[in-house]
Each structure stands twice: as structure tokens, then as C-alpha cells.
C-alpha positions, -999 to 999 in steps of 0.1 A, spaced: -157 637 311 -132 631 342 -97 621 338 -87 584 341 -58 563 352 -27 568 335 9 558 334 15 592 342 -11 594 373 10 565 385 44 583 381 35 616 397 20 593 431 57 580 439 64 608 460 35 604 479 39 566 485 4 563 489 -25 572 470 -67 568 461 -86 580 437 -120 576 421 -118 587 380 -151 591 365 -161 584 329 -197 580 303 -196 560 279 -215 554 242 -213 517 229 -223 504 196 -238 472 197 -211 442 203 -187 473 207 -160 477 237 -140 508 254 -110 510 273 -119 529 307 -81 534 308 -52 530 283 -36 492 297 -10 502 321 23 481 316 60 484 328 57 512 350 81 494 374 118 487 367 126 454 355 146 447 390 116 440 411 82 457 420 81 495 433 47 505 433 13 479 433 -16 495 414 -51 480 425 -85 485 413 -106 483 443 -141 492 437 -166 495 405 -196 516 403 -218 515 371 -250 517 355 -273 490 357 -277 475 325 -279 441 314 -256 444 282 -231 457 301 -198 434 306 -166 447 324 -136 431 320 -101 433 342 -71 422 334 -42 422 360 -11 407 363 -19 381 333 -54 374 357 -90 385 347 -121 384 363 -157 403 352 -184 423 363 -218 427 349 -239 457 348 -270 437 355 -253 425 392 -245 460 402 -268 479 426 -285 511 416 -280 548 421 -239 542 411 -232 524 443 -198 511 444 -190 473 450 -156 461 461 -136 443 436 -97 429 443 -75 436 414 -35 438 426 -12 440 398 24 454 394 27 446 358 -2 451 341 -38 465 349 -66 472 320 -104 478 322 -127 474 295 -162 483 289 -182 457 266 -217 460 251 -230 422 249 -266 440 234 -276 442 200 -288 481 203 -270 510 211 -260 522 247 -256 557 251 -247 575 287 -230 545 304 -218 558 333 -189 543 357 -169 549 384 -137 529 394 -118 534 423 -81 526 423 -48 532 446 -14 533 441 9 525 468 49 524 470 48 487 482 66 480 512 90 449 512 64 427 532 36 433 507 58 424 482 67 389 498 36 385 504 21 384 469 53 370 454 65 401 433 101 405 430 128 413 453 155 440 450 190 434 464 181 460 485 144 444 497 162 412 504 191 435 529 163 448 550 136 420 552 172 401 568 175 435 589 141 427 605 135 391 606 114 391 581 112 357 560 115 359 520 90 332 517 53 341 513 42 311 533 63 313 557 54 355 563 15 345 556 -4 360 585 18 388 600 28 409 575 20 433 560 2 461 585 -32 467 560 -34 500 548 -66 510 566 -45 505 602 -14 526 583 -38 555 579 -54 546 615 -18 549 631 5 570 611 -19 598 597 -53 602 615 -37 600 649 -11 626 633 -32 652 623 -23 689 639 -58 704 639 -93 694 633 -98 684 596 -111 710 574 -142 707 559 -156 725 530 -192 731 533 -199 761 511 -208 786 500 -211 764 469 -198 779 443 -213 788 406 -203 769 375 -194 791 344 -177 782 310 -148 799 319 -137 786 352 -128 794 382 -108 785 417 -135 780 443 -113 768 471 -74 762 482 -61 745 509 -23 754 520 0 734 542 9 751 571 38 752 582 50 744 547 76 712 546 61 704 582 24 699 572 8 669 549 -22 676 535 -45 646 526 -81 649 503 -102 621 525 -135 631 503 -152 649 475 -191 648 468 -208 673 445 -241 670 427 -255 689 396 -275 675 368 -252 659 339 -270 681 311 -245 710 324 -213 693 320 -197 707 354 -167 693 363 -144 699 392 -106 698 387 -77 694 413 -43 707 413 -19 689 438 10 711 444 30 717 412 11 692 393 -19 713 376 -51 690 368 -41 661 387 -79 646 382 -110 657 369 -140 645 379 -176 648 364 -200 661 388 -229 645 367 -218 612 384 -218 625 418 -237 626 445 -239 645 482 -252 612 494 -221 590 479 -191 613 490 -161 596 468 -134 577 490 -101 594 487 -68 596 497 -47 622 479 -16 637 497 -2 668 490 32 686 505 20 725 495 -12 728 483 -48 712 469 -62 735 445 -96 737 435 -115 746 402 -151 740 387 -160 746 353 -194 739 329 -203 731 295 -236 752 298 -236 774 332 -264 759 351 -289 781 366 -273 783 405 -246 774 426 -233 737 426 -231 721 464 -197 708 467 -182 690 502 -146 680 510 -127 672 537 -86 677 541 -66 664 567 -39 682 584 -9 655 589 24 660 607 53 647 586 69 628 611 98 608 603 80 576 593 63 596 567 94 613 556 113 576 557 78 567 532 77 592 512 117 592 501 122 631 516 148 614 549 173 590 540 185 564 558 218 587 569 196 613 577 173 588 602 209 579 619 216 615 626 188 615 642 183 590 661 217 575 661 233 550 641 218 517 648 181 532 658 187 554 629 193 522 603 168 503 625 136 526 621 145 529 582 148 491 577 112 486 596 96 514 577 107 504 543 97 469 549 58 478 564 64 458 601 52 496 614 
């Protein structure tokens, strides 16, 4: 059983202003029965406006008819059924925004039992910049309202609709895969073996520490489910950040990540019943400069620190335009 989407998972991602994941989980359902994939996620921003936007962005599951899943966001809901999914766990987009509340719920709509239900949601978490937030209508901070007026940027979402914000995919385009300091590394063996007890198969370390960002793009691994292998990551000093069940992996259907680190990933792969040889396991880490954009992001320069940099108006400027997403 992987880990899932918690209030804490969203908590421990503020540092890192941006983050993807993709939690796996099986499920048994009793006839007309339903499961939480996730306990509902509520008030994780402070009530003076939104700070961080959680999405649930794509939905893999087994194809079965009785299956019914149900998001909530926001006060919103919409529904996926099992029987519309395509095979082999293939992942469809869905668009879920919510920075009050987000819940996922598996229903059985049969009348026998369904045992082994597998699903795979993918979600991100992202320190919303000021022109996101005008642009879905979430709530301004005093602050949000100062530097949207720094930049030009209009308050009303009409009036911003169709230049703001940068999408994320161009963010990751511009400020971290044309920032990377060497060739990304790529994990390609030797695959290592899965025992009951455990072990550390692989680490990656930032180098030069406090210079380097390391950033998880993908993670495929593929052993039969009967074994119960799991792989666990650390993320600098927070140990079993996710777990994910290998049973619902593939080689072929690498999962789409995007999990920044300051120090170190960490690595580990355990078993329920030690299958008979090594487990194949891929992943690729970036190698990111932390420039000042991502420092500005990411809360580790402030504003002060940008103007002794760059001098007090471009200091104050590049702050105001990072904070607010115009670059």
C-alpha cells in the first residue's frame, strides 16, 4: 500500500513551492460500499487569503464497471467511472483546483464484492503566485494586492484573463530545465533485490550543497503485486516522504514527477514476500541551479536580500515579478 495525500504532504511542499506526485493505492469494496483515497483535505491555508492551490490532475484505475469516483473541490464535484477509463492503468487528465477543500472517493455501484481495485491519482501542490490567484478568484492578501500594483497587474480576473499566469509546464521549461548544471542522472540499475527487511538502493546528493536543486522528473518500477514491494523516498530531512506500490507500476508508464529536494533524495525498497530476483527500477534527477528566482520561490532570499543584490529598485522589482508569476 503507497502513501496518499495528506495535510501533512501539503505542509512539508511549502518550501519547495512547487510539487508532483503520483500516490498509489488497492482497494476492497463491499457491494454499495465507498473509500476515501485520501482523508478530505480542508483549511490548510490561512484564513487571509490562498497560499498554496492543491490540484488533482490525472486518474488512473481499473477498468470496472461498478466503479464510481467522486471529487470534491472547492464546494465543486465532478465523476469518473471505471468503465470509461482505458486499460493497463493508463492515466487520464482530470482538472480539479481547489484551495479549500479537495476529497476523492472510491464507490462500488455493484451488488458483488470488488477486491484489488487498483488507482493511481496524480496531484501537485504549488505556492500559487499572485496572478494564479487573480485568475481563479481566490483571495488576496494585503500583501498580493501591494505587488500585483507593483507590476501592473489588474486584481480583476477578467480584466488579467489571457496573460497571466506563465503555465507551469513553461516555468519548468524556463526556470529549471534550462538551469540544470550537468546532464540529468538517470538510474538504470543494477536493479536492486527486494527483502523484508529493507534496504537503501540508491541516493542522490546535491552538489554543491545550498547551490544545487535536486528535482525527481520520474519513477517506473515493475514486479508482480503478489510480492508486496514497495519503494519509499526520503526528501532531505523528511524520512518516507511517499511510498509507492510497485504492484501498480510499470517500465512502460514511468510516473510523472516533480519532487525537489535542497540536500538529498533517498531511496529504499522493501517486500512483503522477497520475490525470486532483482526488481528493475528507473529514475531520473535533475541537477538545478538555485538561482535567485528560485530562491525568491522558494522563501530562502528575501526581498532585502534581492536589493542587496541587485540594488534597491531592481532588487524590489525582480521580488515583486517573481512573487506575482509575470516571470
Amino acid at each position: 500500500m503507497g502513501s496518499q495525500l495528506s495535510q501533512d504532504v501539503v505542509r512539508n511542499a511549502l518550501d519547495y513551492w512547487y510539487e508532483r506526485n503520483v500516490y498509489t493505492s488497492t482497494l476492497s469494496l463491499a457491494p454499495g460500499a465507498s473509500s476515501t483515497l485520501f482523508p478530505l483535505l480542508a483549511s490548510w491555508n490561512p484564513p487571509t487569503g490562498a497560499r498554496q492551490v492543491v490540484s488533482l490532475e490525472t486518474i488512473a484505475a481499473s477498468q470496472d464497471p461498478s466503479l464510481r469516483l467522486q471529487i470534491t473541490y472547492d464546494g465543486l464535484s465532478s465523476v469518473v467511472l471505471g468503465d470509461d477509463l482505458p486499460p493497463d492503468l493508463k492515466p487520464v487528465r482530470v482538472s480539479a483546483p481547489a484551495a479549500s477543500s479537495l476529497g476523492l472517493t472510491a464507490v462500488n455501484q455493484g451488488t458483488v464484492q470488488e477486491v484489488g481495485t487498483q488507482v493511481l491519482y496524480g496531484a501537485s501542490i504549488w505556492t500559487a503566485p499572485v496572478s494564479y490567484k487573480v485568475l481563479h478568484g481566490y483571495g488576496l492578501t494585503q500583501e498580493d494586492l501591494d505587488l500585483a500594483k507593483k507590476v501592473g497587474l489588474k486584481t480583476n480576473p477578467v480584466q488579467s484573463r489571457g496573460t497571466h499566469p506563465i503555465p507551469i509546464s513553461a516555468v519548468i521549461e524556463r526556470t529549471y530545465a534550462n538551469r540544470m548544471t550537468q546532464s540529468p542522472y538517470q538510474f538504470q540499475g543494477p536493479s536492486p533485490q527486494a527483502t523484508t527487511q529493507g534496504a537503501v538502493f540508491a541516493q542522490v546528493n546535491a552538489n554543491p550543497p545550498g547551490q544545487d536543486l535536486l528535482v525527481l522528473r520520474y519513477l517506473a518500477a515493475e514486479c508482480d503485486e503478489d510480492y508486496g514491494v514497495t519503494i519509499t523516498l526520503d526528501r532531505d530531512n523528511q524520512i518516507g516522504h511517499t511510498t509507492w506500490d510497485v504492484g501498480l507500476m510499470s517500465l512502460d508508464r514511468p510516473l510523472d514527477l516533480f519532487i525537489a529536494a535542497k540536500s538529498s533524495l533517498t531511496f529504499h525498497i522493501q517486500a512483503g514476500q522477497a520475490p525470486p530476483g532483482p526488481v528493475p527500477v528507473r529514475f531520473e534527477v535533475w541537477h538545478v541551479s538555485l538561482t535567485a528566482i528560485l530562491r525568491l520561490r522558494m522563501g530562502l532570499m528575501s526581498e532585502a536580500a534581492a536589493q542587496g543584490l541587485y540594488g534597491s529598485e531592481a532588487g524590489a522589482n525582480l521580488y515583486a515579478r517573481v512573487l506575482t508569476g509575470v516571470v
